[in-house]
C-alpha positions in Angstrom: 4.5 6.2 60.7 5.6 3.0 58.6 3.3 4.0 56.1 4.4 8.0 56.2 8.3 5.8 55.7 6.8 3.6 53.0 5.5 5.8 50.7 8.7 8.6 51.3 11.1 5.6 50.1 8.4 5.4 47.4 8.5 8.7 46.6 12.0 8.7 46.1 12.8 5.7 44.2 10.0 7.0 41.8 12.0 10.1 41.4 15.4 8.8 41.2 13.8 6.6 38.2 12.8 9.5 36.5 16.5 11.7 37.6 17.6 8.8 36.1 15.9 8.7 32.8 15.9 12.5 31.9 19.4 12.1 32.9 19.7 9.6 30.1 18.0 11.8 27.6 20.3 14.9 28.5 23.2 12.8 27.7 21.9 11.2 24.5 21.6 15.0 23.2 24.3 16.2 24.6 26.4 14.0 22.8 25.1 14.8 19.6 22.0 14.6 17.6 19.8 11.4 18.0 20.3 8.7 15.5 16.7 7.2 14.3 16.9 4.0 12.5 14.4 3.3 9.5 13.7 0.0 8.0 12.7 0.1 4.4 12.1 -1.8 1.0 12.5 1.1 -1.6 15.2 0.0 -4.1 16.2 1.1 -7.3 15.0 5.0 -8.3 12.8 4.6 -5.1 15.4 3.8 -3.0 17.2 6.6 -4.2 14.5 9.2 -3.8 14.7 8.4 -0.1 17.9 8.5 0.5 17.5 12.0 -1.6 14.3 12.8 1.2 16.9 11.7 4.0 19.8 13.8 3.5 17.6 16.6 2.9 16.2 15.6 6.8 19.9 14.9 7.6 21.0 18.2 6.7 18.4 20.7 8.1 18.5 18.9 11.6 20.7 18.9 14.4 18.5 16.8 17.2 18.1 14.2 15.1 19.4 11.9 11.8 17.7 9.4 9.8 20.2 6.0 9.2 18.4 4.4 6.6 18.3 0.3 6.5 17.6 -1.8 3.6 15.9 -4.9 4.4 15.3 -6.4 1.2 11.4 -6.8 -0.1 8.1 -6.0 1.6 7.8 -10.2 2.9 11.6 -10.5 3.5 11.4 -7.1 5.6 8.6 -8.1 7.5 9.6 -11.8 8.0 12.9 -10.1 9.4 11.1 -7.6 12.1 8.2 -10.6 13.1 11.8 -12.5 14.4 13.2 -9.6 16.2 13.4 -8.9 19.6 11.5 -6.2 20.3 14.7 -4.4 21.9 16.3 -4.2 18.7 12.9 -3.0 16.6 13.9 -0.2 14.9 12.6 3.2 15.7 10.5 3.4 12.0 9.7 0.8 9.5 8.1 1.1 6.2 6.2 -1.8 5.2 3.5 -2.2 2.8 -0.4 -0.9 3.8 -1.1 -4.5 4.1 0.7 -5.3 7.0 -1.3 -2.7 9.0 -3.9 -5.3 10.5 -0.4 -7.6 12.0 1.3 -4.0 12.9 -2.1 -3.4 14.8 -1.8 -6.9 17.0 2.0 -7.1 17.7 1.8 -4.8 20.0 5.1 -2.9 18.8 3.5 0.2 16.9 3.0 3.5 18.5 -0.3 5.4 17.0 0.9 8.8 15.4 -2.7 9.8 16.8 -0.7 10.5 20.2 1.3 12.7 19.1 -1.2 13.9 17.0 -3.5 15.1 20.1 -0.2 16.2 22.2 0.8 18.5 19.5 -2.5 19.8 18.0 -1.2 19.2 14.5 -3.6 19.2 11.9 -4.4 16.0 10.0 -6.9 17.3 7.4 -3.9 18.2 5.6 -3.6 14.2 4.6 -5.9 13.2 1.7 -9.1 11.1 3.0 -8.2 8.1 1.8 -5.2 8.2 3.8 -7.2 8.7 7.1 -10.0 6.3 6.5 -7.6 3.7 5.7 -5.5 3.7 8.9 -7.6 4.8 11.1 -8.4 2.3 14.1 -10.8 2.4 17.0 -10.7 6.4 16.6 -6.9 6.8 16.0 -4.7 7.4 13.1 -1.9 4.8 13.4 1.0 5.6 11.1 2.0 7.6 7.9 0.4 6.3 4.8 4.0 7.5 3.1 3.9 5.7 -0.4 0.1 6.1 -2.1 -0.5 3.9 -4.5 -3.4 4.2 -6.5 -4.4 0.0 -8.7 -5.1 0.5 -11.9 -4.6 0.1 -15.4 -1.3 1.6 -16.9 -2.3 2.1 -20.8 -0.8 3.0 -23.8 -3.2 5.9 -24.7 -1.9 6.2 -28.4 -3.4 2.5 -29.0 -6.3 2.8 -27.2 -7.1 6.1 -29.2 -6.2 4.4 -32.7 -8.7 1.8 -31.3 -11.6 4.2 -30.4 -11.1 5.0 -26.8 -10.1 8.8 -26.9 -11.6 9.0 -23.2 -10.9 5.5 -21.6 -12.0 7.0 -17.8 -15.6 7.4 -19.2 -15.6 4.3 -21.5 -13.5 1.8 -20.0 -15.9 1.6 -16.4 -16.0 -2.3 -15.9 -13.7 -5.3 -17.1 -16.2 -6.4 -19.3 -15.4 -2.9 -21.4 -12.1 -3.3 -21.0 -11.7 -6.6 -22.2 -13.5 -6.0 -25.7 -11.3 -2.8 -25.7 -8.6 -6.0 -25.4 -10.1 -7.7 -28.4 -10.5 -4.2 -30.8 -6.5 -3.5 -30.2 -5.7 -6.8 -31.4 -7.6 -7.0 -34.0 -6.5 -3.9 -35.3 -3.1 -4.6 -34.9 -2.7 -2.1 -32.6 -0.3 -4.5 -29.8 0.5 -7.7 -29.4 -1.4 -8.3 -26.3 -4.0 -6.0 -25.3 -4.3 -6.5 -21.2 -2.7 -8.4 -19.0 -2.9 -8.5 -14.7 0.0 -8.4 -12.6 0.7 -12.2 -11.4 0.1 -12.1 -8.0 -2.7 -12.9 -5.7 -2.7 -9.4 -4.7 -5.3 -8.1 -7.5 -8.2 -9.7 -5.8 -8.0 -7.5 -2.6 -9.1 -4.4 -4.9 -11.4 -6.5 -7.5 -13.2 -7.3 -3.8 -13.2 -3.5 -2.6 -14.8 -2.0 -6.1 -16.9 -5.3 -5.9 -18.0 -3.7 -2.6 -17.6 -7.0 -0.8 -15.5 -8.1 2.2 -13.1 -11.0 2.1 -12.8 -11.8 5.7 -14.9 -12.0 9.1 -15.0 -9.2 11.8 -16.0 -6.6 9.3 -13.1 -7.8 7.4 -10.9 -7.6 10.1 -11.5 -3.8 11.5 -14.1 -4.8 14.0 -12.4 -7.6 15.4 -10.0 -10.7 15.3 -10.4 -12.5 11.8 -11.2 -16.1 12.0 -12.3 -17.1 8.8 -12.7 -16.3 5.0 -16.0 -15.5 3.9 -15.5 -15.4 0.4 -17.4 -18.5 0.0 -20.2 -17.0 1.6 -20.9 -13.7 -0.1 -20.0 -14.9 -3.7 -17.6 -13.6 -4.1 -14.6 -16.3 -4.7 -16.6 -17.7 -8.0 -17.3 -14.1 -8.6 -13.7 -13.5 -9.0 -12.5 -17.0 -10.1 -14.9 -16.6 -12.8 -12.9 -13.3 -13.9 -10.3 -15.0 -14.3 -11.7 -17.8 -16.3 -13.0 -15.1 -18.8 -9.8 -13.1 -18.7 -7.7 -16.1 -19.8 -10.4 -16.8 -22.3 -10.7 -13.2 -23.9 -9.0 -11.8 -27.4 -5.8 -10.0 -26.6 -5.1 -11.4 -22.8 -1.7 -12.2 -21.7 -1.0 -14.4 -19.3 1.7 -16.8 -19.9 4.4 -14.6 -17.6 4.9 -15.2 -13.9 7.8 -12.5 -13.2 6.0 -8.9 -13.2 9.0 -7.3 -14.3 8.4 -9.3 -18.1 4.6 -7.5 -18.1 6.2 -4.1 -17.5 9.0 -4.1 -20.3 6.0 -5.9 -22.5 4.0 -2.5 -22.1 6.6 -0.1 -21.7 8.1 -1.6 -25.4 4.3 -1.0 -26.9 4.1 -5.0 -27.0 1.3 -4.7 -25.1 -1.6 -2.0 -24.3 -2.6 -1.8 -21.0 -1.3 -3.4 -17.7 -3.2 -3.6 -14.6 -1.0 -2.6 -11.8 -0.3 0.2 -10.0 0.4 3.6 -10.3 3.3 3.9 -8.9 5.2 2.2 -12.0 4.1 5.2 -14.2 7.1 7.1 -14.4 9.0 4.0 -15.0 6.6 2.5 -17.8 7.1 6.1 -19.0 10.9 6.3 -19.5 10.4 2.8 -21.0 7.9 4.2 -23.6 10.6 7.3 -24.5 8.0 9.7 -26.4 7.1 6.2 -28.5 3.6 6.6 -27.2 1.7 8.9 -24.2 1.4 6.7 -21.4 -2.2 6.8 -19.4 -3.6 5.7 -16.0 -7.6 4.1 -15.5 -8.6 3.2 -11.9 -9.4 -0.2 -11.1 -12.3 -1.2 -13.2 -15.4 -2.5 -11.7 -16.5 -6.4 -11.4 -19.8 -5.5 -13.0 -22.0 -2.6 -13.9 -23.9 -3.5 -10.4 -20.8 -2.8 -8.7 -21.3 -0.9 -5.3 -17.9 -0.8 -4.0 -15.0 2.1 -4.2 -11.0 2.1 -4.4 -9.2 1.1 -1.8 -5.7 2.7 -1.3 -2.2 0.6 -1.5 1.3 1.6 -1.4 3.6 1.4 1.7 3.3 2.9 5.2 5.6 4.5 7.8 5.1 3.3 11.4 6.6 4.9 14.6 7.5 1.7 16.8 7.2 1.9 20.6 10.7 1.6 21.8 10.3 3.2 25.1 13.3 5.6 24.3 11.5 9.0 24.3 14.0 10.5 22.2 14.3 8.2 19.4 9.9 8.4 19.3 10.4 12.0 19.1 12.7 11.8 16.5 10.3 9.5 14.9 7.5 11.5 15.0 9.8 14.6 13.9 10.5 13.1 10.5 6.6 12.2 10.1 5.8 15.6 9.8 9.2 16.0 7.9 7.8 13.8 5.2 4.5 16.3 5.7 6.0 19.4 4.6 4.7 20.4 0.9 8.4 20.3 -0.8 9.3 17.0 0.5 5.9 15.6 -0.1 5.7 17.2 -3.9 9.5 16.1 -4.3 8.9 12.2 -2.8 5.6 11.9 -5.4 7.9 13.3 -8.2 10.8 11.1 -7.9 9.0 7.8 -6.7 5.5 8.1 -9.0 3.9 7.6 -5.9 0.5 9.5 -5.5 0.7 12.9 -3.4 -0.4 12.3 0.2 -1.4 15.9 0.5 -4.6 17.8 -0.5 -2.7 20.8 -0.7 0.3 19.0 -3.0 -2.6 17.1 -5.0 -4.5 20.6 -5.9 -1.1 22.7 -6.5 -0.3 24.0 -10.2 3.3 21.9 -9.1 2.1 18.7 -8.7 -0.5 19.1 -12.0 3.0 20.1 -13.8 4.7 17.3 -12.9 2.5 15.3 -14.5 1.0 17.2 -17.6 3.6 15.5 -19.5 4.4 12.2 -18.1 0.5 11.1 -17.3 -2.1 14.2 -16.9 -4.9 10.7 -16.0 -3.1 9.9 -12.7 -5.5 12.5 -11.6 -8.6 10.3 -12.1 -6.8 7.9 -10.1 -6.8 10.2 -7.5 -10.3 11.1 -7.9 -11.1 7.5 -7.6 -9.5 7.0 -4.2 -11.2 10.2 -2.9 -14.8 8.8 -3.9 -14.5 6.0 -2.2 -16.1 5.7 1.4 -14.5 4.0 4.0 -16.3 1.4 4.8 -14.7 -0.2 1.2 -11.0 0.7 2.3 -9.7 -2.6 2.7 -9.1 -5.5 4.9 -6.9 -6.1 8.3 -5.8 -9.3 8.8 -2.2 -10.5 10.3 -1.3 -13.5 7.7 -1.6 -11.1 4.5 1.4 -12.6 2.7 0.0 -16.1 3.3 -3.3 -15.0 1.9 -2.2 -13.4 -1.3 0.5 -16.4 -1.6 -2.7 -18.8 -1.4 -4.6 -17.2 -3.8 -1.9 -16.8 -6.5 -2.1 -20.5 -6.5 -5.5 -21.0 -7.3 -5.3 -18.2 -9.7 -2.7 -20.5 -11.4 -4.5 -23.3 -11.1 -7.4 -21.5 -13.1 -5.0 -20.5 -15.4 -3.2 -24.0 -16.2 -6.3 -26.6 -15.8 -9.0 -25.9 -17.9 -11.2 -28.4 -16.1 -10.5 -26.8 -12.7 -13.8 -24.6 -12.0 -14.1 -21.3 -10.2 -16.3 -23.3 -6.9 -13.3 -26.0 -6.8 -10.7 -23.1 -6.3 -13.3 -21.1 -4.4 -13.3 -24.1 -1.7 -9.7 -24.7 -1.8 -8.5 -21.0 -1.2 -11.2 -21.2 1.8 -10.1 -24.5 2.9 -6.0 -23.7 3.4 -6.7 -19.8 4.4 -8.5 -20.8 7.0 -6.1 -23.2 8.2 -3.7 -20.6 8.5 -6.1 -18.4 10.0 -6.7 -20.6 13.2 -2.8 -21.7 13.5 -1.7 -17.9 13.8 -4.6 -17.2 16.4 -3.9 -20.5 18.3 -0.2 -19.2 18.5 -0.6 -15.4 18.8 
């Protein structure tokens, strides 16, 4: 009998919890559509092609909105969410594709794949890269939203005058492209003839095309990472090398630390080609106002023994696991939202950002956007399609401290001539690893 009373009271205080609950949700819709709160980074032009993509949401829906929230850059955005409670998370946050493999351990991010399976909705529609880069343990875990593709932004009038009428078929390693460096200047062509964005960030994707991992645990997606292991495979002379020979070649530029100098030195014709990403084209474009047709290469490979393939960058869109089933719903409503063909064809249009969408990459739409601003984004996108997954990039949870770390030594290469590619190789490895056994000892 106490057991028959037991599991009655059970019963019913499980029941009032839920009473309780949908009660909760009935009263958040009654009183009017559902507010979702997204943290973001997009300023400028991209901040205002969102805020074009959320009144758009805003004004078609009337169970939800989308209150957008600046939070200043990628670092300061995520600095801001790894310090707050998780009560006042947000219900999305777009942070940059790196930050996956700490969105993976905090503990805070719902996988899309669950709503995914609940609702049957079809996922091939996302390009592959998309999928094979976010895909953990069998799951999709958020909305790859802003596809990047690295590369080399060029000035394709120079590089014609200079005998590259086809750079995608003759520019295939660095070594071409830095004799193609040497020919422009030479010719009088530019001032400069390449330069690298100045950040440590480049070496993630010189790794990838390298086909080499930079971390431990299958560079993070098997496991926890505990160490760097570019010491081991090669490939930190491999790369410190490259930069050694960069610095040393005709026509390279790299004297200036603030990117924004590099993209007003190519978008003014001072320079040829940038290696960056492709998400700057429209701007470098504008810059360029019919002055010359500007061009896109994919990342160039380390060597012509190169095995490796194009990883993916950009930003992602996670859905964070507040508990409140509305707000997730809401969440997960604007996902596919930012799914539909318009708003996906639209978003790549204003942004420069790379379609996320077979359908949107194939259309005659998308193909016109571009025939006039930079027709090559397209072997960009070929590029990220050829790749196979197993190349798609590392996890790890201290990515800003890892790129931070390497864009010293990198400017150690660059400023101390004496300083050699196996001193900077052991000194990356050395402080990375330090900060790779403080965050697991605390986390």
């Amino acid at each position: 009998m106490k057991k028959f009373v037991v599991a009655l009271i059970a019963l019913l205080l499980v029941g009032q919890f839920v009473f309780a609950n949908g009660q909760q949700e009935t009263a958040e819709k009654a009183s009017g559509p559902v507010t979702i709160v997204m943290w973001h980074s997009m300023s400028g032009k991209m901040g205002e092609a969102l805020k074009t993509l959320a009144d758009n949401y805003n004004a078609t829906k009337t169970d939800y909105q989308i209150e957008l929230q600046y939070q200043g850059s990628y670092s300061d955005a995520l600095t801001k969410y790894k310090s707050t409670a998780k009560a006042d998370l947000p219900d999305l946050f777009m942070c940059q594709a790196e930050s996956t493999g700490y969105m993976i351990g905090s503990g805070t991010a719902y996988p899309i794949q669950n709503f995914i399976d609940r609702d049957k909705f079809d996922i091939s529609i996302l390009e592959p890269d998309l999928i094979n880069y976010y895909t953990v343990d069998g799951k999709l875990m958020n909305l790859g939203f802003g596809r990047s593709i690295v590369g080399i932004i060029y000035n394709v009038d120079a590089l014609a005058a200079a005998g590259y009428s086809d750079p995608y078929a003759q520019l295939k390693t660095w070594d071409d492209v830095l004799e193609a460096s040497g020919k422009i200047v030479d010719k009088g062509l530019c001032e400069y003839g390449v330069a690298l964005w100045p950040s440590g960030w480049p070496f993630e994707f010189f790794a990838g095309v390298a086909g080499k991992e930079i971390v431990d645990s299958g560079n993070g997606r098997n496991g926890k990472v505990t160490k760097s292991i570019i010491d081991e495979n090669g490939l930190g002379v491999e790369w410190f090398s490259f930069i050694r020979k960069f610095q040393q070649a005709k026509g390279a530029l790299t004297e200036y630390t603030a990117g924004g100098d590099y993209l007003t030195a190519l978008g003014s014709g001072q320079l040829a080609m940038l290696q960056v990403t492709s998400s700057n084209i429209s701007t470098i474009a504008a810059a360029a106002d019919g002055k010359f047709k500007v061009g896109f290469l994919p990342y160039p490979a380390p060597s012509k023994d190169s095995k490796g393939g194009l990883s993916v960058g950009g930003n992602s869109t996670w859905i964070i696991d507040t508990g409140k089933n509305a707000k997730m719903e809401g969440a997960w409503d604007w996902v596919k939202f930012c799914l539909e063909f318009d708003n996906v064809l639209q978003w790549s249009k204003d942004t420069g950002y790379a379609a996320i969408t077979t359908e949107v990459c194939n259309s005659q739409e998308y193909h016109d956007v571009y025939a006039d601003i930079c027709p090559t984004i397209f072997d960009g996108i070929d590029a990220l399609r050829k790749c196979p997954a197993k190349y798609e990039g590392a996890f790890m949870p201290i990515f800003d401290k890892h790129r931070n770390l390497m864009w010293t030594e990198i400017q150690r290469i660059l400023n101390d001539s004496a300083y050699t590619p196996e001193q900077a190789t052991a000194s990356f490895v050395s402080a990375v690893n330090q900060e790779f056994e403080l965050y697991n000892a605390t986390n």
